[in-house]
N, C-alpha and C positions, 0 to 999 in steps of 0.2 A: 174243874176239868183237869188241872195238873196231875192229878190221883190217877187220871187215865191213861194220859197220853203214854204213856211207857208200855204198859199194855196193848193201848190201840194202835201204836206202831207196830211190834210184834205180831196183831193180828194182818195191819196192812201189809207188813213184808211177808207172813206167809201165804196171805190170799194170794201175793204177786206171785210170788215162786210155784205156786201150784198153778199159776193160769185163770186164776179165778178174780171174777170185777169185787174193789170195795166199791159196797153200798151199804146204806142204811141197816139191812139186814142182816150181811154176813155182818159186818160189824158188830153189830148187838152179840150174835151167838158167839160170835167170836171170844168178846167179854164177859159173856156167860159162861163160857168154859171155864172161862179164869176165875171165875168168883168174883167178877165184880159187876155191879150194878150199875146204869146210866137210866136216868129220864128221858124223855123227849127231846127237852132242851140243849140236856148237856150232849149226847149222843149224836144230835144234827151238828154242834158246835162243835166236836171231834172231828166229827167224818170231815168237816170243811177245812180245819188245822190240817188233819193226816192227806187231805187229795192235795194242799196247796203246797206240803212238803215232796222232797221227792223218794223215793222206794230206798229204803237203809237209813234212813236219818237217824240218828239218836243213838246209831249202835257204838 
């Protein structure tokens, strides 16, 4: 999941700045844009890391 999290922040802090909910969904697409790929597992196990941090971490 490390692969991701740098990515799925970036996706969370743009949903936030645009007004838009992370969910399971935009999330994915989000990481599709990027080129990268998540499972099931690992993608549930992001979304839960990215809502329990708060909006700009990691920058």
């Amino acid at each position: 999941m490390a692969d991701l999290l740098g990515d799925g922040r970036k996706v969370r802090d743009e949903l936030a700045a645009a007004g838009r909910p992370l969910t399971r969904s935009t999330l994915h697409a989000g990481l599709k844009e990027r080129g990268q790929r998540a499972g099931t597992r690992k993608l549930d196990a992001l979304l839960r890391e990215l809502r329990a941090e708060p909006v700009g971490a990691g920058r």
